[in-house]
Every structure is written in structure tokens, then in C-alpha cells.
LUMTIVEX-921389 format. One line per field, with one value per residue (C-alpha): residue in one letter; x, y, z; residue number from 1. Coordinates in Angstrom, 3 decimals, always signed. Example, Ala and Ser with C-alpha at 12.3 -4.5 7.8 and 13.67 -1.06 7.14 Angstrom:
2
sedo: a:s
east: +12.300:+13.670
north: -4.500:-1.060
up: +7.800:+7.140
bake: 1:2
This chain:
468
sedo: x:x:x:x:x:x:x:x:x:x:x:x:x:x:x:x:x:x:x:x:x:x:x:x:x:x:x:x:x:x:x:x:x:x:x:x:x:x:x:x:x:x:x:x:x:x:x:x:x:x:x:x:x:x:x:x:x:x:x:x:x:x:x:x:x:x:x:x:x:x:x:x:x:x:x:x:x:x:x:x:x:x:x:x:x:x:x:x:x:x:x:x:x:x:x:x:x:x:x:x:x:x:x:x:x:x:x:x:x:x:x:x:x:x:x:x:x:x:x:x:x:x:x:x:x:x:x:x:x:x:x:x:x:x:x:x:x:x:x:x:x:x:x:x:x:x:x:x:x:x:x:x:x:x:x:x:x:x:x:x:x:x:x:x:x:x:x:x:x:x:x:x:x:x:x:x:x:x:x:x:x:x:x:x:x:x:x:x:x:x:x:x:x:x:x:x:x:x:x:x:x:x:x:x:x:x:x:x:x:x:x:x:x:x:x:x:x:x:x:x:x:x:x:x:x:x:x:x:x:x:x:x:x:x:x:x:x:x:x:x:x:x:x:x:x:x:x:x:x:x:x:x:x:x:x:x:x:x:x:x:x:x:x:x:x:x:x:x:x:x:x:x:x:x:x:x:x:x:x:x:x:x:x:x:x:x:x:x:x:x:x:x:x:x:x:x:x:x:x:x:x:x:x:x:x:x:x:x:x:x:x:x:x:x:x:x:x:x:x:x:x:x:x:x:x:x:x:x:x:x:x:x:x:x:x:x:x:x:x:x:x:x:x:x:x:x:x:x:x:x:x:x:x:x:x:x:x:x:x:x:x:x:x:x:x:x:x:x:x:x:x:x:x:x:x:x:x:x:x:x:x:x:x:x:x:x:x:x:x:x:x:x:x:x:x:x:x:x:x:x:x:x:x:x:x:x:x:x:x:x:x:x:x:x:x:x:x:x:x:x:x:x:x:x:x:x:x:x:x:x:x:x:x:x:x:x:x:x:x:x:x:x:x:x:x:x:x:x:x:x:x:x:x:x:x:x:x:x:x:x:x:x:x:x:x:x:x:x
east: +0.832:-2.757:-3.249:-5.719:-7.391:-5.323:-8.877:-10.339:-10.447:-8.420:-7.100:-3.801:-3.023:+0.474:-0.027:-2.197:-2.631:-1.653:-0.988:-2.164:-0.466:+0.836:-2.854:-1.961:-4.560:-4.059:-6.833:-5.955:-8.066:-6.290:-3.578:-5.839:-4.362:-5.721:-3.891:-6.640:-4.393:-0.578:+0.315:+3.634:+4.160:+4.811:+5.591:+7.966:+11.476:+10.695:+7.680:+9.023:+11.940:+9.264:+8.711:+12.426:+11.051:+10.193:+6.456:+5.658:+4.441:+5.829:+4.524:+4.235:+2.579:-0.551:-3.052:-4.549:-4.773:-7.480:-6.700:-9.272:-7.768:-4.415:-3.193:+0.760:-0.323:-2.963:-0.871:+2.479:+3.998:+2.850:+5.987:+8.088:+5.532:+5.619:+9.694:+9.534:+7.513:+3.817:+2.929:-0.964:-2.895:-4.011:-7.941:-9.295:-11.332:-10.148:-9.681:-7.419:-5.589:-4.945:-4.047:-1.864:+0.240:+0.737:+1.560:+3.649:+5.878:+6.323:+7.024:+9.800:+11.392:+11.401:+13.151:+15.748:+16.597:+16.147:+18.714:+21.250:+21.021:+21.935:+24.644:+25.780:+25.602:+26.347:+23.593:+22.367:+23.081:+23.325:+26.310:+25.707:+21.879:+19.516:+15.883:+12.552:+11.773:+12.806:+10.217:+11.072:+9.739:+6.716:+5.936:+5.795:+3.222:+1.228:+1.267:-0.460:-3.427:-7.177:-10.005:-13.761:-16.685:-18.171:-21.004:-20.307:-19.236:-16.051:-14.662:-10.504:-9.390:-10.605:-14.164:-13.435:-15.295:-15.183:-17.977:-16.681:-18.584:-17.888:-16.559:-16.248:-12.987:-10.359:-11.599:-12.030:-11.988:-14.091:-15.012:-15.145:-17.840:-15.617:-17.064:-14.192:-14.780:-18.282:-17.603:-18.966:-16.368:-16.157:-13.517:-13.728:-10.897:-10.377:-14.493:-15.225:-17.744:-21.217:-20.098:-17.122:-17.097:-16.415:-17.152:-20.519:-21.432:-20.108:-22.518:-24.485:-23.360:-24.995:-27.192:-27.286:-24.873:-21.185:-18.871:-16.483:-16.386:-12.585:-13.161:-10.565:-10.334:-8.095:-10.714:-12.264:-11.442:-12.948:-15.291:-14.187:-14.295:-17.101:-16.113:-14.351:-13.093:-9.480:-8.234:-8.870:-7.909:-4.125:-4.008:-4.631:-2.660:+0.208:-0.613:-0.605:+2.945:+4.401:+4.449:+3.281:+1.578:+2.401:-0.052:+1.376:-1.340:-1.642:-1.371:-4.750:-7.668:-6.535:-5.283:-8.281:-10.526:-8.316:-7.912:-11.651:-11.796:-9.102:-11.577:-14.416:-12.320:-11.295:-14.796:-16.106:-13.385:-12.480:-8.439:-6.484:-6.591:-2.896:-1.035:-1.576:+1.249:+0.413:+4.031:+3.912:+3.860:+1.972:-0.898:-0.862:-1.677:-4.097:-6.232:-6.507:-8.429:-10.258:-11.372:-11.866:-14.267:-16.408:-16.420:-17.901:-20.447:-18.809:-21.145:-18.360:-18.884:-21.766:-24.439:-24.413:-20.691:-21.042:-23.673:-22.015:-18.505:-18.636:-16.202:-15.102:-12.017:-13.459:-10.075:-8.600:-10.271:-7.622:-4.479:-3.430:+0.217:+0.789:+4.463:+5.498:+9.301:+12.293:+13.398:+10.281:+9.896:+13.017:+12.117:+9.440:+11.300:+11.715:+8.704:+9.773:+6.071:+2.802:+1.029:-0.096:+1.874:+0.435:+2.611:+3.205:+3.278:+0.701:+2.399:+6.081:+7.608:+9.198:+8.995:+9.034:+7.835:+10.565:+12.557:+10.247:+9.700:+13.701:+13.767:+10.501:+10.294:+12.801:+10.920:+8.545:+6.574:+5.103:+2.935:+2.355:-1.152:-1.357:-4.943:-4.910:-4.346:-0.488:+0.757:+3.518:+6.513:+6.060:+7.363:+3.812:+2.948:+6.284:+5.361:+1.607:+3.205:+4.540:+8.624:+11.188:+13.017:+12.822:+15.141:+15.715:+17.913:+20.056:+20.220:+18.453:+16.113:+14.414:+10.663:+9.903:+7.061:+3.529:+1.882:-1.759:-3.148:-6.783:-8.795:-12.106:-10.694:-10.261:-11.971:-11.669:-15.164:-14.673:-16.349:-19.646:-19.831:-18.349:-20.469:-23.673:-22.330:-22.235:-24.923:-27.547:-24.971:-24.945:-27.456:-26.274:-22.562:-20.378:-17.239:-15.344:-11.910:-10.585:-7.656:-6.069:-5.674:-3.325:-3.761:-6.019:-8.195:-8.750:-9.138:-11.666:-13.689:-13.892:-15.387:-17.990:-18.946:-19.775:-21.164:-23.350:-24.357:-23.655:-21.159:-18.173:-15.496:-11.669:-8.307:-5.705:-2.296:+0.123:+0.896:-2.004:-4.370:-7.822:-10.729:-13.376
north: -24.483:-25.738:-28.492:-28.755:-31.302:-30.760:-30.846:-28.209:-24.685:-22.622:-18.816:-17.887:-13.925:-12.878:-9.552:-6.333:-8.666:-5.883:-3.354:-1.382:-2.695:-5.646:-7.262:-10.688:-13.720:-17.115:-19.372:-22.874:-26.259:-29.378:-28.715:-25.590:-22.210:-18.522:-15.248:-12.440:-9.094:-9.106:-5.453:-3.941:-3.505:+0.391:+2.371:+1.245:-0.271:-3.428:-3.937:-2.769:-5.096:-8.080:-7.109:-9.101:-12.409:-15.142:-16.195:-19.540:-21.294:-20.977:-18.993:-21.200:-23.103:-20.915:-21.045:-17.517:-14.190:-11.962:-7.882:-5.551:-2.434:-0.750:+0.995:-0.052:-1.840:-3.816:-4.806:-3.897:-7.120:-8.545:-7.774:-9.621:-12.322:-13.307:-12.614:-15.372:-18.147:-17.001:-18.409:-17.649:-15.285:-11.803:-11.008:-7.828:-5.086:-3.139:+0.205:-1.384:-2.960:+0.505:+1.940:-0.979:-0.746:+2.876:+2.461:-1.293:+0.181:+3.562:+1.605:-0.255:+2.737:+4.913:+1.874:+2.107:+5.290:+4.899:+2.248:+4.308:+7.036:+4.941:+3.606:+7.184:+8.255:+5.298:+5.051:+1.635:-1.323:-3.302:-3.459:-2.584:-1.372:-3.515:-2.198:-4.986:-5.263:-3.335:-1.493:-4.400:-6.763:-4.806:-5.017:-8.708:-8.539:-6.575:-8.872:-11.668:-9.695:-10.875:-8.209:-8.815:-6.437:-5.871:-8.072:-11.484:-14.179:-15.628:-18.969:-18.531:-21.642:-25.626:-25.023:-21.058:-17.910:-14.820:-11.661:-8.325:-5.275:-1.652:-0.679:+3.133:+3.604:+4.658:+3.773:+0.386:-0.506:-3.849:-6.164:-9.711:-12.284:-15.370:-18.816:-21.150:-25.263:-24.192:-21.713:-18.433:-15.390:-11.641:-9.394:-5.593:-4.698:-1.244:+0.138:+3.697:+6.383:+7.655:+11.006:+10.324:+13.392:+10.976:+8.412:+6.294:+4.603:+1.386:-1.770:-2.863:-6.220:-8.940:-10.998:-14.399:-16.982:-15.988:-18.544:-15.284:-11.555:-10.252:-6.625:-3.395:-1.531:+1.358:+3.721:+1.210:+3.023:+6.836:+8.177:+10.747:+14.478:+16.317:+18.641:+21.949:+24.861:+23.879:+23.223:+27.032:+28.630:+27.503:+28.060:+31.542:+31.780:+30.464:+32.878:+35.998:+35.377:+34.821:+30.756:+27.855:+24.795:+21.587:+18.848:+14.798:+13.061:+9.597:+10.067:+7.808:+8.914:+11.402:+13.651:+13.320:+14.666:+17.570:+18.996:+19.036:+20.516:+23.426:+24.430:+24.603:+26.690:+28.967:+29.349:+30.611:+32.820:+31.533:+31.204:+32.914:+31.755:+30.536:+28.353:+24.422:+22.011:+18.475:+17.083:+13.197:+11.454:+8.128:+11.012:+12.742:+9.022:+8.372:+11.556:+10.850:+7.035:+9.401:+11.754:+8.568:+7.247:+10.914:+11.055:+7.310:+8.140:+4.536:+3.472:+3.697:+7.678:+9.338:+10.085:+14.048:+14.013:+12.215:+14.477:+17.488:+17.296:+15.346:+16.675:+19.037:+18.796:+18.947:+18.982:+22.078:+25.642:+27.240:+26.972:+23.435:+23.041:+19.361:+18.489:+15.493:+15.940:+15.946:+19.504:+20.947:+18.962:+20.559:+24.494:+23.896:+22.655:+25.898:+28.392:+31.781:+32.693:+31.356:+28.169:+24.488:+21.501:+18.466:+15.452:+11.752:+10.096:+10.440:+9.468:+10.935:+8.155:+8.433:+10.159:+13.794:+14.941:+13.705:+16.842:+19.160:+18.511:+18.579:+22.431:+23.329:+22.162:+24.403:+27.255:+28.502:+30.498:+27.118:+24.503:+20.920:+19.500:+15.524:+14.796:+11.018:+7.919:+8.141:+4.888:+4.548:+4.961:+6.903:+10.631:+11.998:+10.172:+11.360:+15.232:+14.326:+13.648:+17.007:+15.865:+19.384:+17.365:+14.099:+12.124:+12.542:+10.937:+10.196:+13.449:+14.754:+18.104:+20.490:+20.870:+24.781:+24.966:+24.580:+21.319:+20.098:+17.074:+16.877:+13.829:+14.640:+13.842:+10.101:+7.619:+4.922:+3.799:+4.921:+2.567:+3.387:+3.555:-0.009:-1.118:+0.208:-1.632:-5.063:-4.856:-6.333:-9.737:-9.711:-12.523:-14.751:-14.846:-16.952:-15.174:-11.985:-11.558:-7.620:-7.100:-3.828:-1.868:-0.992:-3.146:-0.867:+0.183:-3.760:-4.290:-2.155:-2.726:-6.325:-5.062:-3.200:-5.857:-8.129:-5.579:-3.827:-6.271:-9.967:-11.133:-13.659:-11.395:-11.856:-9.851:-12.422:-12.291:-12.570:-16.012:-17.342:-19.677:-19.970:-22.218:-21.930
up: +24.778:+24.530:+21.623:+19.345:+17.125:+13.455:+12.428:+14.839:+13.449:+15.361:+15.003:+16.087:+16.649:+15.322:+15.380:+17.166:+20.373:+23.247:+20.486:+17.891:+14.548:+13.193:+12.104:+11.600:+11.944:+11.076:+10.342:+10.397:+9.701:+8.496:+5.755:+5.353:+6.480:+5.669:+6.574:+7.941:+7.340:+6.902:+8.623:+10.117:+13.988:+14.492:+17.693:+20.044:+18.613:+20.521:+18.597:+15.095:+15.845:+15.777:+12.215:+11.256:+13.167:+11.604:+11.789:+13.906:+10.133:+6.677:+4.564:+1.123:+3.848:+3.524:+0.809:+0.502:+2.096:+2.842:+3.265:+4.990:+3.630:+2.700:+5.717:+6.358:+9.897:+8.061:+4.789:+5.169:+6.166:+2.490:+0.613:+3.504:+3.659:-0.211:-0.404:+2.605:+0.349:-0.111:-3.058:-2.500:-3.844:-1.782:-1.862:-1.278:-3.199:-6.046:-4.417:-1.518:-4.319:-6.239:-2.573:-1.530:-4.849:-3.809:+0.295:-0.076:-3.084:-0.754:+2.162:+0.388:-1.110:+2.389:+4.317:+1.865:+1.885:+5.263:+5.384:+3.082:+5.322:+8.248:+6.726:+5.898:+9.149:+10.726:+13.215:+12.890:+14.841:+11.317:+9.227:+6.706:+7.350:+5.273:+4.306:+5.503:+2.120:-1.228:-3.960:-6.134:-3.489:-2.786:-6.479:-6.152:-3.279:-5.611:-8.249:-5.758:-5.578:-7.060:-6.465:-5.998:-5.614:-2.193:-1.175:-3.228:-1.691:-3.234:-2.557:-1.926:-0.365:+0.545:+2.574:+3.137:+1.863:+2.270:+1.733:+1.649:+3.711:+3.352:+6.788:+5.503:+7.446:+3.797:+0.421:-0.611:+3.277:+4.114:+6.945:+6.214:+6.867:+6.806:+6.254:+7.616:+7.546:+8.904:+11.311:+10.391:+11.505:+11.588:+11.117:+11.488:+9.901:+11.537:+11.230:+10.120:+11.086:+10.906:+9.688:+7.654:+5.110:+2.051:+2.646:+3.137:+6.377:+7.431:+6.180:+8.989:+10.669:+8.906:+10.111:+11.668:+13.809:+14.613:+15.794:+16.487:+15.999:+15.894:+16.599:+16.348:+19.754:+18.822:+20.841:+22.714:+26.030:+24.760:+22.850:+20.201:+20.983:+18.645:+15.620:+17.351:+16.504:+17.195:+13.345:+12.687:+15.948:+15.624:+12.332:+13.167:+16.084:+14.109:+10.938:+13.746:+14.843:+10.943:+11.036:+9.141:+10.192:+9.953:+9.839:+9.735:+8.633:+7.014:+3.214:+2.264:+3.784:+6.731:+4.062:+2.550:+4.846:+5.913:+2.581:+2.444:+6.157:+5.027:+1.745:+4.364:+6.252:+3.350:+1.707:+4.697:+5.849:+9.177:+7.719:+5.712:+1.969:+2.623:+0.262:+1.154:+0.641:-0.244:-0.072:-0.166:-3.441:-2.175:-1.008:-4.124:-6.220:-3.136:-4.362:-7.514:-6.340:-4.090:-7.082:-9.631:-7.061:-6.987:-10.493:-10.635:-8.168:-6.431:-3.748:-1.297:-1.859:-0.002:-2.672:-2.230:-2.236:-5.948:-6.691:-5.933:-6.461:-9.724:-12.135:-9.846:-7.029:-3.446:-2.031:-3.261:-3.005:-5.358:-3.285:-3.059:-4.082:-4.733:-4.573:-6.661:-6.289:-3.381:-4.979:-4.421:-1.010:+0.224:-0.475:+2.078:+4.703:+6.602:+5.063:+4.990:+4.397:+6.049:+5.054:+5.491:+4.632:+5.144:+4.846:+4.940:+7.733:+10.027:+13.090:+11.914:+11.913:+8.194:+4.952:+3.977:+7.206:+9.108:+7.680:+7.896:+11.469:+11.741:+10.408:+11.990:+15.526:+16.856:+16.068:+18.020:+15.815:+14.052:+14.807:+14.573:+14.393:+15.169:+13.408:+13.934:+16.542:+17.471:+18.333:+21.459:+20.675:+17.538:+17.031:+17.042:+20.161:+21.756:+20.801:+22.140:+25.278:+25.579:+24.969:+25.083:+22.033:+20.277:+17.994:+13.902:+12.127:+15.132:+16.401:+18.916:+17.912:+20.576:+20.369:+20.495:+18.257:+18.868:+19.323:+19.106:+18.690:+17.554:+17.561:+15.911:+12.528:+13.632:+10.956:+13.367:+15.509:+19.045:+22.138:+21.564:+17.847:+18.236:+20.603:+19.069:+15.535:+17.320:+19.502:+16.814:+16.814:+20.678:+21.179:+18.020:+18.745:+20.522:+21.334:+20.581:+20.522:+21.078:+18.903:+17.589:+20.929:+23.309:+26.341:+27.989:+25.299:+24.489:+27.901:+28.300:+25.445:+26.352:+29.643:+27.972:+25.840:+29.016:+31.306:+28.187:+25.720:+27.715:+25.378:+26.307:+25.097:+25.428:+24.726:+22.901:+24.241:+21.372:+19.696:+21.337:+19.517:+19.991:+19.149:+16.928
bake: 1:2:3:4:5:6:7:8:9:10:11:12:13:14:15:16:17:18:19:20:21:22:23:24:25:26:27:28:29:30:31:32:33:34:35:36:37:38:39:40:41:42:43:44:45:46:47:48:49:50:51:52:53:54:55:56:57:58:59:60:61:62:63:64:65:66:67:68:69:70:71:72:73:74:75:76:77:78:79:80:81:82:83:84:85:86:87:88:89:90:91:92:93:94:95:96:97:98:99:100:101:102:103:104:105:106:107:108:109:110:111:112:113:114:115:116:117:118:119:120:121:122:123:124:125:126:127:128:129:130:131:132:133:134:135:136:137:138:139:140:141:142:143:144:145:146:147:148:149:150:151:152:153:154:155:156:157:158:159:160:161:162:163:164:165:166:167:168:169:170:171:172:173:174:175:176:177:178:179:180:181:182:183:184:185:186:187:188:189:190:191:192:193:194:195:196:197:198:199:200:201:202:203:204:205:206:207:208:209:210:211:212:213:214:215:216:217:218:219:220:221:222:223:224:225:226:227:228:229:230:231:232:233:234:235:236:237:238:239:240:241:242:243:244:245:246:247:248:249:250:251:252:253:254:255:256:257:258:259:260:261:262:263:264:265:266:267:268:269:270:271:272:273:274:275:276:277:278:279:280:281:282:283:284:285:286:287:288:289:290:291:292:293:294:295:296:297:298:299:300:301:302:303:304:305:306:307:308:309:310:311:312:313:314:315:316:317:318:319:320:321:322:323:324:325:326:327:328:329:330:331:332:333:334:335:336:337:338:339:340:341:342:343:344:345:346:347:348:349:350:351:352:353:354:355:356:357:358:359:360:361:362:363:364:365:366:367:368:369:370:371:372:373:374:375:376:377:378:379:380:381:382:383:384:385:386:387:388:389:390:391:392:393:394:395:396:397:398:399:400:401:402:403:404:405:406:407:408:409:410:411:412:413:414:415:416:417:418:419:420:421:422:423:424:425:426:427:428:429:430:431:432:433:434:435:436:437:438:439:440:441:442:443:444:445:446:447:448:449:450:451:452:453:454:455:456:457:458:459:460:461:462:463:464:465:466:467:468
């Protein structure tokens, strides 16, 4: 392993180097050390298996952390990170805070249900089956947490600062301008859209010198598809032949954005004004952060969404059945009539969707619409892919209904939104480092960022530590 000055800042990637998840960047200087994003590895049991490792440092070891936003593969690591020794405190904004609460304390009660079940059924390779982290552990992540407002830079460790942009990918989503022992660094965080239907635009990239640019490449090989008419073709296919339609989608932000694409839909009569199914509890809290921040007109909101929906409900056009409970969960599990149910999570991979899939995949008068980025080795990347049957709860369950997988409701920057976003920094930065994308999207990106805008770009391998 390459050595380095103690006094050299360095970063070292622990996480979403070759894959998709598990954000996890070290900055190190001294007896200084920073943690950029704490996240969970999903997909593949290889990679969730590196979630039980140890980290190459201790964390009481570190002084502070800095969070981008509250999606599980950004923060989800926290609770295991301060039940291992973090002692720091956890910066972000307030609205990732409110959302983090809601997806770290759901995290820890799904694995240990998850982990009773196993041990009911006696599936797991553990005895007995033991959850990551508990509710009561998340909690205690939670209570590490210090907010600031967006665009103030805040001093959180020896010689390090940090500015928080709006990256308009979920609410209270930021990339950081870093100021580390003199070297001035940006993260992405995962970066949003033009056209999110919420949300405001991502901040443009500041100005000035950048010692690095860490960039997300979860569609840095492809450019997303444009709006279609797919949402409300298979909804009506699936209506015509007496089904219902289920829609995994990620319970901040995705689900979001669809309820507001189904009361499109509805007003203007392209679908049936069928009963829609909100069935995941951490959603349900994530839509009322979504409808606080209309009501305040927050700056995070586009200004004629504030304008127009204030004190009204943009998400519901008079059929949206939220579901707080497991009882009312379970009468939904095989509809006898018609209708949408969108649940938590987005790529299947737990929660209440896991049993409605169970009861509804065999069927082949429903449907399954995938609406977001489906990691490998997740259930909804396995049903992308076109599998006859795919594993549940250690069974295995045959895939009869209808699947589609639509990609315009992505909130993530594809290649050339990216590329177009750091193209004003081009001439003033140093390096870039491609994290966050399957090998081949990071791969690619970093080409593009040589061949189209000159830049000395590189895809981390994980573990690896770089200078800065």
C-alpha cells in the first residue's frame, strides 16, 4: 500500500468504489479524520455481507461526520458506525435530519424482524440471526446529529469546513464544498435534475479552485429516457384484464413524485380514478416533510409548486389510501379489486413490499412497475432482468405477472446532466474521482470527462487512498 506523509491530506474510499452503495469517504490529515457519507452496501450478498466488516480505522477515532442526504446507501451505516465508538457529531441539513430519523429508525426495525423471521424459519446462516443494528441504536445515530442551513459555511472539525449546496436530488439533499487543511473538495452527493417535479434545480457548482471533485456516476454510462407514456399504458393494460399494479418505489422522494404523476394521470383522464395505496409507514412520515416544506414555500421547493399547492395536498387527487398499520398492510396483499399500491422499498429488497410481491407475482393478471435505479443483486434488478421466479423469504416464488421497469422517474443526473454540471469547474480542478457506479458506468464517465472536458479523472478501487 502506497504511504503517505501523516501530514498529507489524503481520502480513502470505503465504500461505492466499483458499486453503487455503501458511500463512505474518509478524510484524513494529522490526528484529523472526517467521514464524507456513512451508507449501507445493497445488491449482491457479497457486498451486503461487507456491511458486518470492520472499517480499516476506529471510529471514536474520527472527529465529525458530514451526510449529503438521507437515502439508506448514503446514511445507513450511521447507527453501526456510532454503536462501534463514534463519538462525533453528524452534520447535515435539517430536512435530511427529519428524513434520516425516519429511514435509520426503519432500517433498524425491518432487520429485526427480518432477523426474527429467519430465525423462525430457520434460513439464516447465523445462529441465532442477529439484526446490523436495532431501532434503539438508530435512535442514537440520530441523536449525533447538528443541522445548518444551506449556503453557510460551518466550521466542524480542526482546519475543516464545510458549505452546504442544494443538489435537488430528495429534500434536504446537498453537495458539499469541503475546505480540508487547505485543500478545497467537492462532493456530489448523488445530484438531482433539471426537471424534478418538486423540487428546485440543483445549485450551480461554485466557483473557483478544486483540489478534487468526488462525483456520483450511477448513470454515468446513459442518458435518461424522456417522459413517456408507459406509466399509464400498463396501468391500463393491467386495469383491462381485472389486476392491480404494483409500484416499489423508494419511500422518500420516488414516492413522491409518483403520487404526483398518478393525480396528473387522474385529472386528466388517461387512468381510471382507482384507489392508490400508500403502504409504507417511513413514506407516509416522508410526505408529511414533503408537504411542511410546500406549505413553507422552503427554497428547496420550486416557487410555482409553493405557490400553487400551498395549503393544499398535491399528492392525492381524492383516492390516496395511506396505510399506517400491518392489518391494513396485509388486506392488500392479494387485491381482489383494481388499484395502485405503491410501497417501500424501491428496489424490493425489504419491507411491506416483499409480501405483496410474494402474493402478487404469480399472477399474471398484475403488474410490477420498477420506477427507479435497481442495484445488482437486488429483487427489482433480478425481475428487470426478466427472472421466471426469484427468492422471498427463503422460498422460491414464480414471476407470472407483468413487469416494467421505467426509468424516466430517476432523480439521479444521468452522463450528460453530470457532465454539463461540472463542465464550468473543468479548467480550475485538479482531479476527479468517479464514485457511486457500477464499474462500467464509473468507468465510463471517467472517459467522458477526459475525452469531453480534459479533466484527469479516475475510478477508486475500494480501500484505496488517494492524495490531495
Amino acid at each position: 500500500m502506497q504511504k503517505f506523509d501523516a501530514n498529507q491530506p489524503t481520502i480513502q474510499f470505503l465504500g461505492a468504489a466499483g458499486t453503487v452503495t455503501g458511500s463512505r469517504f474518509l478524510l484524513s490529515c494529522g490526528d484529523t479524520k472526517v467521514m464524507v457519507d456513512c451508507g449501507l452496501f445493497q445488491g449482491l450478498k457479497e457486498l451486503r455481507l461487507r456491511n458486518w466488516d470492520a472499517l480499516p480505522i476506529e471510529p471514536a477515532s474520527i472527529d465529525a461526520a458530514i451526510l449529503t442526504h438521507a437515502h439508506l446507501d448514503h446514511s445507513g451505516y450511521l447507527p453501526k458506525f456510532v454503536k462501534e465508538g463514534f463519538a462525533g457529531k453528524i452534520h447535515s441539513t435539517e430536512f435530511t435530519a427529519k428524513l434520516a430519523e425516519v429511514v435509520l429508525t426503519d432500517s433498524g426495525r425491518i432487520q429485526t424482524e427480518d432477523a426474527a423471521w429467519a430465525a423462525k424459519k430457520g434460513f439464516s446462516k447465523h445462529n441465532p440471526p442477529k439484526p446490523l443494528y436495532t431501532e434503539a441504536d438508530a435512535m442514537k445515530a440520530v441523536a449525533a446529529f447538528e443541522t445548518h442551513p444551506f449556503h453557510e459555511r460551518i466550521q466542524i472539525a480542526k482546519e475543516t469546513f464545510v458549505t452546504f449546496m442544494n443538489s435537488g436530488h430528495i429534500l434536504g439533499s446537498a453537495f458539499l464544498l469541503v475546505e480540508f487543511f487547505g485543500k478545497r473538495l467537492l462532493f456530489t452527493g448523488d445530484l438531482g435534475r433539471q426537471a424534478h417535479p418538486l423540487l428546485a434545480a440543483p445549485d450551480l457548482i461554485p466557483e473557483g479552485q478544486y483540489d478534487a471533485i468526488i462525483t456520483e456516476s450511477t448513470y454515468g454510462d446513459r442518458e435518461h429516457a424522456p417522459t413517456t407514456d408507459k406509466l399509464e399504458n400498463i396501468i391500463n393494460r393491467t386495469v383491462e384484464r381485472g389486476g392491480s399494479v404494483l409500484i416499489p418505489a423508494f419511500a422518500v422522494d420516488r414516492t413522491e413524485v409518483i403520487l404526483v404523476r398518478l393525480r396528473e394521470l387522474i385529472e386528466s383522464a388517461k387512468i381510471e380514478n382507482l384507489k392508490v395505496y400508500a403502504d409504507s409507514p417511513m413514506a407516509l412520515k416522508a410526505l408529511s416533510f414533503y408537504r411542511e416544506a410546500i406549505d413553507e414555500a422552503s427554497a428547496e421547493i420550486r416557487p410555482e409548486i409553493a405557490a400553487t399547492w400551498h395549503g393544499k395536498d398535491p399528492f392525492d387527487a381524492g383516492n390516496l389510501v395511506e396505510l399506517t398499520s400491518v392489518e391494513e398492510s396485509k388486506t392488500i396483499n392479494n387485491p381482489q379489486q383494481p388499484c395502485i399500491i405503491i410501497s417501500a422499498s424501491g428496489m424490493a429488497t425489504g419491507g411491506r413490499v416483499v409480501h405483496h410481491l410474494r402474493e402478487m407475482l404469480p399472477q399474471a393478471k398484475h403488474s410490477v412497475v420498477l420506477v427507479g435505479y435497481q442495484a445488482i443483486g437486488t429483487r427489482g434488478r433480478t425481475l428487470a432482468d426478466g427472472a421466471k421466479e426469484v427468492k422471498m423469504h427463503g422460498e422460491m416464488v414464480p414471476v407470472r405477472a407483468e413487469i416494467e421497469q421505467i426509468e424516466s422517474f430517476s432523480v439521479h443526473a444521468d452522463a450528460d446532466e453530470l457532465i454539463a454540471w461540472i463542465k464550468p469547474a473543468a479548467a480550475t480542478t485538479a482531479q476527479v474521482f468517479v464514485v457511486h457506479g457500477e464499474a462500467g458506468a464509473s468507468e465510463t464517465l471517467v472517459d467522458r470527462l477526459k475525452s469531453e472536458l480534459s479533466m484527469k479523472a479516475h475510478a477508486p478501487i475500494d480501500r484505496e487512498i488517494a492524495k490531495l
